[in-house]
C-alpha positions as CSV (number, residue, x, y, z in Angstrom):
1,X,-85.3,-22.2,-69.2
2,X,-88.9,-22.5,-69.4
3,X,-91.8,-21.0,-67.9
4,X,-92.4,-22.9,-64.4
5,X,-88.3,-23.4,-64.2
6,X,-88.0,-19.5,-63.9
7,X,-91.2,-19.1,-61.8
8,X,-89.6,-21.6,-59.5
9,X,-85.9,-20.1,-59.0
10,X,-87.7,-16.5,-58.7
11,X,-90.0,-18.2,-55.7
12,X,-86.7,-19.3,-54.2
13,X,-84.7,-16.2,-54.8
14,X,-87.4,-13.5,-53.0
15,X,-87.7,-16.8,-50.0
16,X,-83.9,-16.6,-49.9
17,X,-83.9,-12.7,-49.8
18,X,-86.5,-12.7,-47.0
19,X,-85.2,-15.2,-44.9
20,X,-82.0,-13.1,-45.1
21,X,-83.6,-9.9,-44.4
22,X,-85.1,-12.1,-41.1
23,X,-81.7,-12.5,-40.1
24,X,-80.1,-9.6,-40.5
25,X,-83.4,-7.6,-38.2
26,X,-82.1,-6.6,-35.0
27,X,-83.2,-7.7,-31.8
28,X,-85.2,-5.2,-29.9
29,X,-83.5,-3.6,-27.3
30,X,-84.9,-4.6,-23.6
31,X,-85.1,-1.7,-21.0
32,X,-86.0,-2.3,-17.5
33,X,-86.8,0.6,-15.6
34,X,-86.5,0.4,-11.8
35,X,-88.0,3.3,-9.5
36,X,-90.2,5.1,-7.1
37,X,-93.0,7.0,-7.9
38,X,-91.3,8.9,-10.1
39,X,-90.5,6.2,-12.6
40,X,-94.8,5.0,-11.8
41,X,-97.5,5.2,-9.5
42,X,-101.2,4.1,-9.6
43,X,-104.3,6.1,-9.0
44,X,-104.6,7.0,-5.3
45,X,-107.5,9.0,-4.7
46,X,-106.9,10.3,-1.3
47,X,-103.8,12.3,-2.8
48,X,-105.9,13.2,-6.2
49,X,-103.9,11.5,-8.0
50,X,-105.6,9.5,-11.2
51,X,-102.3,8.2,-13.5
52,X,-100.5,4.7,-13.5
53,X,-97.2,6.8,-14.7
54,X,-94.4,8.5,-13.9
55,X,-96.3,11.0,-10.9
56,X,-96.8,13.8,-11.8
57,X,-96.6,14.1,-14.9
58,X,-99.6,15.3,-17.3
59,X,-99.8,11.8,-19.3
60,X,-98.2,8.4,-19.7
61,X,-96.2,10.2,-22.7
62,X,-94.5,12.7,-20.7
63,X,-93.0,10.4,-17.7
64,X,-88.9,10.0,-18.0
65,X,-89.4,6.2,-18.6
66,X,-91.9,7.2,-21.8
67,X,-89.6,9.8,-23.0
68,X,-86.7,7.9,-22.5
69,X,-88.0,4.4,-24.5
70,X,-88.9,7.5,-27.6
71,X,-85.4,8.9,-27.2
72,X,-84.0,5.1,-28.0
73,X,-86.2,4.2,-30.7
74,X,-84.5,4.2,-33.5
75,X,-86.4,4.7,-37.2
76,X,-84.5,1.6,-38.5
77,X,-85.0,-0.7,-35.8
78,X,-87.8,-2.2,-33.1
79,X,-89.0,-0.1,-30.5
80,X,-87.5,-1.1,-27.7
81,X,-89.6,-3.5,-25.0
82,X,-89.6,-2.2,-21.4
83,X,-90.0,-3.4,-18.2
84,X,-91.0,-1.2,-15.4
85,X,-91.1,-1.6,-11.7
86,X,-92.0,0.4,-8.5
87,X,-89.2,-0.4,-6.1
88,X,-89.7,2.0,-3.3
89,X,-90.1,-1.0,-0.8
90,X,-86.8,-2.0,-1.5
91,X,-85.4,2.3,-0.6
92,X,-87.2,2.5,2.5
93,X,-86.3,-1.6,3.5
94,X,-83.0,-1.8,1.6
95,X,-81.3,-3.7,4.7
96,X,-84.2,-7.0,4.4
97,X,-85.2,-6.7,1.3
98,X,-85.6,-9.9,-0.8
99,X,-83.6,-9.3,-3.9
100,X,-84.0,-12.7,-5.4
101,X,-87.8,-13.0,-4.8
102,X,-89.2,-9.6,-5.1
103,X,-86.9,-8.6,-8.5
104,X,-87.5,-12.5,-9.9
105,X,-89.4,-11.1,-12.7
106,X,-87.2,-7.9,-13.5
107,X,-84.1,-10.3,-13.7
108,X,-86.0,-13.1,-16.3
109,X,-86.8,-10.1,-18.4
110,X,-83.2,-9.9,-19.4
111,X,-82.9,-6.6,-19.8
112,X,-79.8,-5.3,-22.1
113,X,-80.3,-1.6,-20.4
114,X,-81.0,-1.5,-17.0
115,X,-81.8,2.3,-15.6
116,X,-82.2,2.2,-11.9
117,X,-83.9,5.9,-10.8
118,X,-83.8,5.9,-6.9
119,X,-82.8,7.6,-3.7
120,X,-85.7,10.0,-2.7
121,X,-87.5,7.5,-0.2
122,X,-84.4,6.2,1.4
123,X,-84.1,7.8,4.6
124,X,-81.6,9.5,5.9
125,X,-78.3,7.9,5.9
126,X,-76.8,9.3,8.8
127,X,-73.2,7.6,9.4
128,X,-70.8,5.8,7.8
129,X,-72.5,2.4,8.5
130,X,-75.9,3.1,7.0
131,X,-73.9,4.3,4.0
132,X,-71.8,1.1,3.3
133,X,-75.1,-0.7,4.2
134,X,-76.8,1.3,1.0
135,X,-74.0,1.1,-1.1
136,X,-73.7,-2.6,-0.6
137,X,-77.4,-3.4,-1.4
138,X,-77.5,-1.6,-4.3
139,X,-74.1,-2.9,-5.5
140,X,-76.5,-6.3,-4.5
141,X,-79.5,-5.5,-6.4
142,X,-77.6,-4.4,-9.5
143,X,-75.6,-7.6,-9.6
144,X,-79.1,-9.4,-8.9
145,X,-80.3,-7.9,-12.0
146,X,-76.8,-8.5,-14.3
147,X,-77.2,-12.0,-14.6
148,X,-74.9,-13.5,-17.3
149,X,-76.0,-10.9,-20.0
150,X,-73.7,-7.7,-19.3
151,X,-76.7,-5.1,-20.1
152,X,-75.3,-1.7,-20.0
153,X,-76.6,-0.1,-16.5
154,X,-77.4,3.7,-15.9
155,X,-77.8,5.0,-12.5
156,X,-79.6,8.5,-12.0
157,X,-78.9,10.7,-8.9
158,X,-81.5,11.6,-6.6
159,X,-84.8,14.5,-8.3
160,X,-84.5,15.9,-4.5
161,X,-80.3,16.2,-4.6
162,X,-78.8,14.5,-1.4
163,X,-75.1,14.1,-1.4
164,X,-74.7,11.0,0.3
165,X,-77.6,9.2,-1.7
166,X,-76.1,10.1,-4.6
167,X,-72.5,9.5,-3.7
168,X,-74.1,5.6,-2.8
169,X,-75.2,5.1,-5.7
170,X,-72.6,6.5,-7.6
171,X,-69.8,4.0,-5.6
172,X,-72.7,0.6,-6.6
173,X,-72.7,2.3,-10.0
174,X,-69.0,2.3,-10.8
175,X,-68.6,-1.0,-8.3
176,X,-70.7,-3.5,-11.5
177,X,-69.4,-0.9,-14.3
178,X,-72.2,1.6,-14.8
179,X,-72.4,4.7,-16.1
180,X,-74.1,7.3,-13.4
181,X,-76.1,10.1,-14.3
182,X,-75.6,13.3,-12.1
183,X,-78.6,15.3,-12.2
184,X,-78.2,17.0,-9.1
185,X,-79.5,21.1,-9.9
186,X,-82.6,20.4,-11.6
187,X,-84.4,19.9,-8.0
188,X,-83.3,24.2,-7.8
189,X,-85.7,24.7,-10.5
190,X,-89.0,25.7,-10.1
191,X,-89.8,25.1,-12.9
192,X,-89.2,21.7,-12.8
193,X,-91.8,21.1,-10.6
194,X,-95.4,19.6,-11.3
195,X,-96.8,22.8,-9.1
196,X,-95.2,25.0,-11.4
197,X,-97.4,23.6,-14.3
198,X,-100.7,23.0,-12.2
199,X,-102.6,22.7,-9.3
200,X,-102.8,19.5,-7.0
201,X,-104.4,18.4,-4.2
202,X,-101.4,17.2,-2.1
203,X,-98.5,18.6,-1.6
204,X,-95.7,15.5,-2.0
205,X,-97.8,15.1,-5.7
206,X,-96.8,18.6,-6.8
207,X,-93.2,18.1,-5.3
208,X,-92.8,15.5,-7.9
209,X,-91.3,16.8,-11.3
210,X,-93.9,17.8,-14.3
211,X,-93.3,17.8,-17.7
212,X,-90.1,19.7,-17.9
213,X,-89.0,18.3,-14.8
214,X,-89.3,14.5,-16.2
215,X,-88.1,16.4,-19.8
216,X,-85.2,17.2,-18.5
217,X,-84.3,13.8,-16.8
218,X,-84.9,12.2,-19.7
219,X,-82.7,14.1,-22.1
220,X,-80.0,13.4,-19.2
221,X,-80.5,9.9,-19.3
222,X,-80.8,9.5,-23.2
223,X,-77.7,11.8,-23.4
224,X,-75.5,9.1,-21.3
225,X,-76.8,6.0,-23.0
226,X,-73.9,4.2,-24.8
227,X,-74.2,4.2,-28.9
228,X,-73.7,0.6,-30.1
């Protein structure tokens, strides 16, 4: 074999072995994150508060939807992309809201984890009418967001535990095969509380969870996250 016959086969060879290594990448896993303020909420100065995060906590990095997109990045893979959406229109209008218009964008993002964190703007649900009504919408917006990919879907409980919120959600959770996160308690801790880390202005800002607060629903939601 001469010269330019072996430099030829060993161009092929290290073409053939990176094409394969091409292949064999994984696909990055897509998140969508669908919340309230909690999950994000842009500067408002009246209230004093400057983020675009998860409110209130310290920095982008320490919101759940920061820590949870670290806690399912894997060394040997893509970080995951995410997709993150304010939905507190659709807890305090769930009855007229416009699931195929308003979540258009969440849906055609195709998400293979969907982690819906809601409840704490819906108002009160105070019979057993309101409460099919909320079960069935977000059995509705979940099945909106489904499509024909089957992503794995996590449903958190309310930061400020109501029982029949959660018990809602938890029915629309098990109703498309979720997996639903209880996280009722933490709200009991103060410590869980921006106010307990620092000073704010308004008082609904410092009723939102800091650092440990959105720490600790984090690790709940990393926790439940099916292993492939």
């Amino acid at each position: 074999m001469n010269r330019r016959t072996s430099l030829s086969l060993f161009l092929l060879l290290g073409l053939s072995f990176a094409t394969s290594l091409s292949a064999a990448a994984p696909t990055p896993q897509k998140i969508l994150f669908l919340g309230n303020s909690i999950t994000k909420h842009g500067p408002k100065a009246d209230i004093g508060w400057t983020g675009n995060w998860g409110m209130a906590a310290s920095a982008e990095d320490k919101d759940y939807v920061h820590l949870v997109t670290k806690g399912l990045t894997k060394t040997d893979a893509p970080a995951p992309q995410t997709f993150v959406q304010n939905i507190a229109e659709f807890e305090r209008n769930y009855a007229t809201f416009d699931l195929a218009t308003k979540l258009k964008d969440a849906a055609n993002f195709a998400p293979t984890l969907i982690i819906l964190a809601i409840g704490e703007n819906v108002p009160a649900l105070k019979n057993d009418e309101e409460k099919a009504l909320f079960t069935k919408q977000v059995t509705s917006l979940l099945t909106t967001l489904k499509g024909p990919n089957s992503p794995k879907i996590i449903v958190r409980s309310s930061f400020w535990q109501n029982a029949a919120k959660d018990q809602c959600l938890k029915q629309a959770c098990d109703t498309v095969g979720g997996i639903f996160v209880n996280i009722a308690g933490l709200d009991k801790v103060e410590a869980n509380y921006a106010r307990s880390e620092r000073p704010f202005k308004n008082e609904g800002v410092a009723r939102h969870p800091g650092d440990r607060g959105m720490q600790a629903i984090a690790d709940a939601i990393v926790k439940a996250v099916p292993q492939p």
